[in-house]
N, C-alpha and C positions, 0 to 999 in steps of 0.2 A: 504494500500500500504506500503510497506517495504523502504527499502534503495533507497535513490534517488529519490520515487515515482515512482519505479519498482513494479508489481505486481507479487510474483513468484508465480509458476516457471517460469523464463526469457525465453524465445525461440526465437531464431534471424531464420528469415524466410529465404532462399535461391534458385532460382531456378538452381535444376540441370542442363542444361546447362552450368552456371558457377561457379560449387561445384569444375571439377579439375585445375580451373584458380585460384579459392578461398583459396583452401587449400594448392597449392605449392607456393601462394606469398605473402597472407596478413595476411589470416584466422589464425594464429598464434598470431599475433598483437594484430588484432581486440579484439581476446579475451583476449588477456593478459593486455589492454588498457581501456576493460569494465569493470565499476565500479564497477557491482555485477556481480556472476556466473552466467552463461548463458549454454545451452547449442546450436546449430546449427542441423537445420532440413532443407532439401531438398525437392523442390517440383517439380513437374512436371509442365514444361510452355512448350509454345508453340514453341519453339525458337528447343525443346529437338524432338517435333516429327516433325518437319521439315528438320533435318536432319535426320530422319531415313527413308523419303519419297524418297530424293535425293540417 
């Protein structure tokens, strides 16, 4: 394990859903605030095909 007891490559897990609440308010932060480089991946939850049912 590297820095911190990070194992890279860092990947911070996100569900789409809330990738554009993430990226116009925090997701800036978040990473500029992480101790080592990271980078941010989207996944598919259920929240995401729930609204494409409605």
């Amino acid at each position: 394990k590297g820095a911190l007891g990070f194992q890279h490559p860092v990947r911070l897990y996100l569900p789409k859903s809330k990738s554009q609440k993430f990226l116009n308010n925090i997701g800036e932060k978040v990473l500029a605030s992480f101790p080592v480089q990271a980078t941010i991946h989207f996944y598919n939850d259920d929240a995401d095909s729930e609204e494409d049912e409605e």
